[in-house]
C-alpha positions as CSV (number, residue, x, y, z in Angstrom):
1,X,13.2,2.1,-2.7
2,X,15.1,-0.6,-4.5
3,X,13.2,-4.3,-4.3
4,X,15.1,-6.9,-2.5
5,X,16.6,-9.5,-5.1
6,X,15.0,-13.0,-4.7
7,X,16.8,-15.9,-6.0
8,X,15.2,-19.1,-7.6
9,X,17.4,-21.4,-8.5
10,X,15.0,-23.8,-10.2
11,X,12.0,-23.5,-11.3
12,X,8.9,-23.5,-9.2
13,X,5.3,-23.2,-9.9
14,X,3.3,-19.9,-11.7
15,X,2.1,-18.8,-8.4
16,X,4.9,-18.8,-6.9
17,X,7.1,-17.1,-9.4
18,X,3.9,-14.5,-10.1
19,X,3.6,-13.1,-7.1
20,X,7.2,-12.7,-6.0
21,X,8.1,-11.0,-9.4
22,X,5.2,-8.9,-8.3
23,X,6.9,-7.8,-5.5
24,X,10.5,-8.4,-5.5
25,X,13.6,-8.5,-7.6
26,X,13.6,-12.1,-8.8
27,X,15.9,-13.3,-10.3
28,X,15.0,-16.9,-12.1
29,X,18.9,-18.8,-12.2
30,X,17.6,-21.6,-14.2
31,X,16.9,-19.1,-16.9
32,X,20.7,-17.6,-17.0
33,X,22.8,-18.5,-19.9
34,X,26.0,-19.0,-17.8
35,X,24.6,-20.0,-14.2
36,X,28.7,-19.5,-12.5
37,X,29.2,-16.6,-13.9
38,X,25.8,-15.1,-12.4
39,X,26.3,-16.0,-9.1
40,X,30.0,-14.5,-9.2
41,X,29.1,-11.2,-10.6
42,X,25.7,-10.7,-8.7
43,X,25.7,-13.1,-5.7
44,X,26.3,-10.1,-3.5
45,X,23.3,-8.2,-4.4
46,X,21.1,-11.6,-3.1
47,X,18.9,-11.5,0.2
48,X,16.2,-13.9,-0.6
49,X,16.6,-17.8,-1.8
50,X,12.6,-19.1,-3.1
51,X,14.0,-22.9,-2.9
52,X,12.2,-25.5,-4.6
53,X,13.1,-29.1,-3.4
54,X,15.4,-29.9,-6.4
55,X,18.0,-28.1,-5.5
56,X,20.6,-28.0,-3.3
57,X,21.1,-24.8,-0.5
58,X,24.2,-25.7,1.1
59,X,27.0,-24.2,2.7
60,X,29.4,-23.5,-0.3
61,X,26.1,-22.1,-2.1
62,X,25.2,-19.6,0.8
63,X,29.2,-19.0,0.9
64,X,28.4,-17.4,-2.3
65,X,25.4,-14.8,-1.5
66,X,27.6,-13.1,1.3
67,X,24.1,-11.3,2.2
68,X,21.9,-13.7,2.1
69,X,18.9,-13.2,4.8
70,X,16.6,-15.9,4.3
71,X,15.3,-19.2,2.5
72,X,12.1,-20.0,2.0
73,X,11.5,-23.4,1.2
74,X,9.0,-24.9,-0.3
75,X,7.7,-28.3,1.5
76,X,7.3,-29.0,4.9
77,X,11.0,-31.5,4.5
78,X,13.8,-29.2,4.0
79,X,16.7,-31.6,3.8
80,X,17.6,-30.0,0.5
81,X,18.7,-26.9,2.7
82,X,21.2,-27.1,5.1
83,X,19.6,-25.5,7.6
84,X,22.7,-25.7,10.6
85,X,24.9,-24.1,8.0
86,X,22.3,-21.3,7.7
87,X,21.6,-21.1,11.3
88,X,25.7,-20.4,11.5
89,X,25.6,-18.2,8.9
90,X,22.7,-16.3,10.7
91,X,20.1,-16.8,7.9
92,X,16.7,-18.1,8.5
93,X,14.9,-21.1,6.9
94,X,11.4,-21.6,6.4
95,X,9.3,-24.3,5.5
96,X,5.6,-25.0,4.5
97,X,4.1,-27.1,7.5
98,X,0.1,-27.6,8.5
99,X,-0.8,-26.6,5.0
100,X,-0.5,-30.3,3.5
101,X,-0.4,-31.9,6.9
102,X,-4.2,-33.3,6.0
103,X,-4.1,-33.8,2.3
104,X,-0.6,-36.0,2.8
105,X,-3.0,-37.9,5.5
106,X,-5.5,-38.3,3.2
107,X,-3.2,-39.8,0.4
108,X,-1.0,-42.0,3.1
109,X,-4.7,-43.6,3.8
110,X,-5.1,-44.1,0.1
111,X,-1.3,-45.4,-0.3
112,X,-2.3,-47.6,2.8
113,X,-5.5,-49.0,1.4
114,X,-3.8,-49.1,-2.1
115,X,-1.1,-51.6,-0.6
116,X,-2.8,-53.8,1.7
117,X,-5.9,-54.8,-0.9
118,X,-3.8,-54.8,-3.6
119,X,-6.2,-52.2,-5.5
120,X,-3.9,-51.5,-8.3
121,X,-3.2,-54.8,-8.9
122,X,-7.5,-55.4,-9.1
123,X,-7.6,-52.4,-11.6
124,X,-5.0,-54.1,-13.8
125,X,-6.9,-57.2,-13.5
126,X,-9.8,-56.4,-14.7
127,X,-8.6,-53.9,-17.4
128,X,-6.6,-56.8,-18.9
129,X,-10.0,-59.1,-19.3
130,X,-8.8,-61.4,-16.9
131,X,-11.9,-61.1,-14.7
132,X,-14.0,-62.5,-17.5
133,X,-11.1,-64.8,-18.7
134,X,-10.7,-66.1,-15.4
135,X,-12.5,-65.5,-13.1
136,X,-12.5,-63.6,-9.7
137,X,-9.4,-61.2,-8.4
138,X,-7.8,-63.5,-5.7
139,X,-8.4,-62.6,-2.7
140,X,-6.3,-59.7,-0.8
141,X,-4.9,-59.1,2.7
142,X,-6.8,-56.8,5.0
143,X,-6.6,-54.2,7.1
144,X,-8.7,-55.8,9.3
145,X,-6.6,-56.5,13.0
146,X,-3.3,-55.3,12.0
147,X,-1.5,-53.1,14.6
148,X,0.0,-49.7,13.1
149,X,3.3,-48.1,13.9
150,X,4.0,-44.3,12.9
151,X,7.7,-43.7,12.5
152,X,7.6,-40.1,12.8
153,X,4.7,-38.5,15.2
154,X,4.7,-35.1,14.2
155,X,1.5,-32.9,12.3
156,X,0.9,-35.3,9.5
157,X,1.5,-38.6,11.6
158,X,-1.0,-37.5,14.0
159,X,-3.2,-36.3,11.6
160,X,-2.9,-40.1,10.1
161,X,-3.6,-41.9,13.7
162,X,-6.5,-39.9,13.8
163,X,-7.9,-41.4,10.8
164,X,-6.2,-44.6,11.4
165,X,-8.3,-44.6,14.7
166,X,-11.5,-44.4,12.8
167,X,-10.8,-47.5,11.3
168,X,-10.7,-49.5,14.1
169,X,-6.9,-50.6,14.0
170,X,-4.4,-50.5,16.7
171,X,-1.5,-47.4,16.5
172,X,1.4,-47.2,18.3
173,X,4.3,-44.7,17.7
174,X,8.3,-44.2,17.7
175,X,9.5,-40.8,17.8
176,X,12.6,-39.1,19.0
177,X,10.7,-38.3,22.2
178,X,7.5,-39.5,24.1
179,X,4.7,-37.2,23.9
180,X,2.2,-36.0,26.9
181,X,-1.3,-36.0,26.3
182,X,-1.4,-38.2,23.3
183,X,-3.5,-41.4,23.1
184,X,-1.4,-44.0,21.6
185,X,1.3,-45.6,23.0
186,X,5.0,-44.6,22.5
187,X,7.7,-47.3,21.6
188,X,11.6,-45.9,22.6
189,X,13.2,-48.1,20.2
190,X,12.1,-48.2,16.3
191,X,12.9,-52.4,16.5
192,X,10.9,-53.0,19.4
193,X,7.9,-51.1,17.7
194,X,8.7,-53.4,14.6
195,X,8.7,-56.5,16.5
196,X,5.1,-55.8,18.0
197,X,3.4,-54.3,14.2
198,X,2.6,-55.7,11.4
199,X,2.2,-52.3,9.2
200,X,5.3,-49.6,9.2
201,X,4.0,-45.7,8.1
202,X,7.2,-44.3,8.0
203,X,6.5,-40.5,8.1
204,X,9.8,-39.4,9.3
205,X,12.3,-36.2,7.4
206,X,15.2,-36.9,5.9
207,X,18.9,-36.1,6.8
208,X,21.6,-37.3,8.2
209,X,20.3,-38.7,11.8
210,X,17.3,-40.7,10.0
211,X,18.8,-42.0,6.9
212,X,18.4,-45.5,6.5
213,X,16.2,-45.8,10.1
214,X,14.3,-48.5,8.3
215,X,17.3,-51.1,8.3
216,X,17.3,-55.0,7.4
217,X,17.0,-55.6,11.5
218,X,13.8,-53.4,11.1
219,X,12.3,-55.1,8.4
220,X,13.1,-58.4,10.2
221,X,11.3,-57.5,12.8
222,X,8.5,-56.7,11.0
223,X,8.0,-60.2,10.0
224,X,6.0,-62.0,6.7
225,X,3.0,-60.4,7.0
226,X,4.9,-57.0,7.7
227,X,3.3,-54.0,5.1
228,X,5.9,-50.8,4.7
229,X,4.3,-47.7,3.6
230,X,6.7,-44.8,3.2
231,X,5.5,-41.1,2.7
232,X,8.4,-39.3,3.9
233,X,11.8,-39.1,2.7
234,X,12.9,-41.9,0.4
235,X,16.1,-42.0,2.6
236,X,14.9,-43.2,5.8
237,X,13.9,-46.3,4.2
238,X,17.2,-48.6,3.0
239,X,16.4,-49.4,-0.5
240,X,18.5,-52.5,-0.6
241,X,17.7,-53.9,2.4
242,X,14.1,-53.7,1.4
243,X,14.2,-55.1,-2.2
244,X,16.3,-58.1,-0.4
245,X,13.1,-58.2,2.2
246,X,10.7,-58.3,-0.9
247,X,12.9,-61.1,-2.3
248,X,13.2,-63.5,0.8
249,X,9.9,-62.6,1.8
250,X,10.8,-61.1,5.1
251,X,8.0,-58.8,4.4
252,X,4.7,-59.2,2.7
253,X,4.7,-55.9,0.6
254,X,5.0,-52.1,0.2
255,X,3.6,-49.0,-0.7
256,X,6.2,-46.0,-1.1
257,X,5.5,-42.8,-2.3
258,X,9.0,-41.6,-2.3
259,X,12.4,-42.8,-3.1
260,X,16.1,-42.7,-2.5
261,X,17.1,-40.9,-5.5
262,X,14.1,-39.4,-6.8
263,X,13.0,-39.5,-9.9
264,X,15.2,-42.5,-10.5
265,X,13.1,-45.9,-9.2
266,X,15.1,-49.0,-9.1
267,X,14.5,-51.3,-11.6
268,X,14.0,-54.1,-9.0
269,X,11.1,-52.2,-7.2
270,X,9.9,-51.7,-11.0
271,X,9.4,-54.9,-11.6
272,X,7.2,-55.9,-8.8
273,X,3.6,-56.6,-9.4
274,X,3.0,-56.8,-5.3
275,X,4.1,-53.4,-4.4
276,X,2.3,-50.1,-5.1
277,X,4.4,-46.9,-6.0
278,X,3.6,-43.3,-6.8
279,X,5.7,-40.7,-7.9
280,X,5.8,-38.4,-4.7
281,X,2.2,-37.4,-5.0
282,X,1.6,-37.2,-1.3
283,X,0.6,-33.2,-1.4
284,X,0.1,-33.0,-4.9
285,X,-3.3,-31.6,-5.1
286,X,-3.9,-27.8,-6.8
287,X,-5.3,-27.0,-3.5
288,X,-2.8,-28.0,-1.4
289,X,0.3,-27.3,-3.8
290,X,-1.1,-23.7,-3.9
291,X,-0.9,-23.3,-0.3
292,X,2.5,-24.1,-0.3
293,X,3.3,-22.0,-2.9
294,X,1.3,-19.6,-1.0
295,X,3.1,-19.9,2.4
296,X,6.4,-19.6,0.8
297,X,5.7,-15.9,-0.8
298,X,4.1,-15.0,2.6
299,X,7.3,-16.2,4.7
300,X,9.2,-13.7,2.4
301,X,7.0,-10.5,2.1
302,X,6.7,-11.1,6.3
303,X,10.4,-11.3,6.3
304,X,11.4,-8.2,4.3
305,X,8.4,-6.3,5.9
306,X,10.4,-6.4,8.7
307,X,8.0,-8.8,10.8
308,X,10.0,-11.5,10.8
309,X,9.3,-15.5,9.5
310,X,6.0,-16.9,9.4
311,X,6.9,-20.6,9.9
312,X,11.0,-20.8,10.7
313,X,12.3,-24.4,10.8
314,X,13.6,-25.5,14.2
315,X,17.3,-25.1,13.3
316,X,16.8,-21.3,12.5
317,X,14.4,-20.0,15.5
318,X,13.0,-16.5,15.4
319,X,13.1,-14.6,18.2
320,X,12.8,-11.1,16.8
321,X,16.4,-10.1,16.5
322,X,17.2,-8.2,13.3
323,X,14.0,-8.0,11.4
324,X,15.1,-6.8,8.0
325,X,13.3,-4.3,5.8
326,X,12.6,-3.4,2.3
């Protein structure tokens, strides 16, 4: 029986690319000479996408794999696909969710802790000799009585309020919808969540309805003691409007692991000594990256075992219609 052709348009890690060539036709695009001319003569024999995050499956590139059946997608945000277009098209998307829920908890903690003691800032300190040369690191904000809003209550902003809660702070959320059964309080309007905080997790995806959620009138609200720590998209947070906060001093400081227009940092955010920023690290452990990888060949052996997606994105919802096969 002839193996189903997997595409992979960029290039993703060994694991990954090991076990489907194991097990399918794959078909690395970033390794073709002439990437066009590919797509035109063999697009039609495609059934599988293996997408990494750096490139784009949208509806002019599923226009040209007329047989496309699925995308797996590696990450637990999938903005890179567009997963309406696929839903129309009758493909299904999956992600990689649960598997780095707890290690991007553990690092928005760090990120957190990072930011509000300024502990990159002490490293550099003392690594320049200025402890010796000068005495003591001055002395940092705390995490002591701030109030913490989650901008995105989902797996991994729960799994944060459950170690934020350990700590002894104050969390509230904002979320498209309230939640039953959850112990912290729910704020309907992202501004009126601001105006009663002093720290901002944004943990929200990206796309078109949260781009830019994290406005000048949210940062405002926020105040001069306000601390913005971003591990979600780089969209949802207005670049602009938050270099002008760091500027004027509308806010105190900020921790982002991620970025409009990744890997491109703006230089103003560059040359800040009182803001911490890491280069979208947020799941990058072995383990957890391996997981990912992981869940990704398992969503499309499931899939073309006929037994359906493992973990199908909202957009594209299994319900056990057309199972394909080998």
């Amino acid at each position: 029986m002839t193996k189903p052709t997997i595409l992979m348009p960029s290039r993703m890690m060994p694991l990954v690319v090991e076990r489907l060539a194991a097990r399918f036709h794959l078909v690395r695009l970033w390794e073709e000479a002439d990437r066009e001319a590919w797509l035109a003569a063999h697009g039609g024999s495609v059934r599988g996408i293996a997408a990494g995050a750096h490139h784009r499956i949208d509806d002019a590139f599923m226009g040209r794999l007329p047989h496309l059946e699925i995308v797996a997608s590696f990450g637990v945000g999938y903005d890179h696909v567009d997963a309406h277009a696929a839903a129309r098209r009758g493909v299904v998307v999956t992600n990689t969710p649960d598997v780095l829920t707890e290690e991007v908890a553990d690092l928005t903690l760090g990120l957190l802790l990072a930011t509000v003691r300024r502990l990159p800032q002490a490293e550099r300190y003392l690594r320049e000799g200025r402890w010796k040369a000068q005495g003591s690191f001055p002395l940092s904000p705390t995490l002591r009585t701030r109030t913490i809003g989650i901008l995105g209550y989902g797996r991994i902003g729960k799994a944060i309020a459950r170690r934020l809660d350990a700590f002894g702070v104050t969390v509230v959320y904002h979320g498209r919808r309230r939640q039953e059964g959850v112990p912290h309080r729910h704020y309907d309007s992202l501004v009126e969540m601001a105006r009663a905080v002093d720290t901002l997790i944004c943990v929200a995806p990206g796309g078109a309805g949260t781009r830019h959620l994290v406005s000048t009138q949210v940062l405002e609200a926020l105040g001069p003691d306000g601390v913005l720590i971003n591990v979600g998209r780089g969209s949802v947070v207005d670049e602009a409007a938050l270099i002008a906060a760091l500027d004027k001093g509308t806010i105190l400081t900020a921790g982002l692991d991620v970025f409009e227009d990744e890997p491109n940092v703006p230089a103003a955010l560059l040359a800040r000594d009182d803001v911490v920023l890491l280069p979208h690290v947020g799941s990058a452990s072995v383990h957890t990256r391996e997981a990912m990888g992981a869940l990704v060949v398992d969503n499309l052996v499931s899939w073309f075992e006929g037994a359906g997606p493992l973990t199908p994105v909202e957009e594209t919802p299994w319900r056990g219609e057309g199972a394909a096969s080998g």
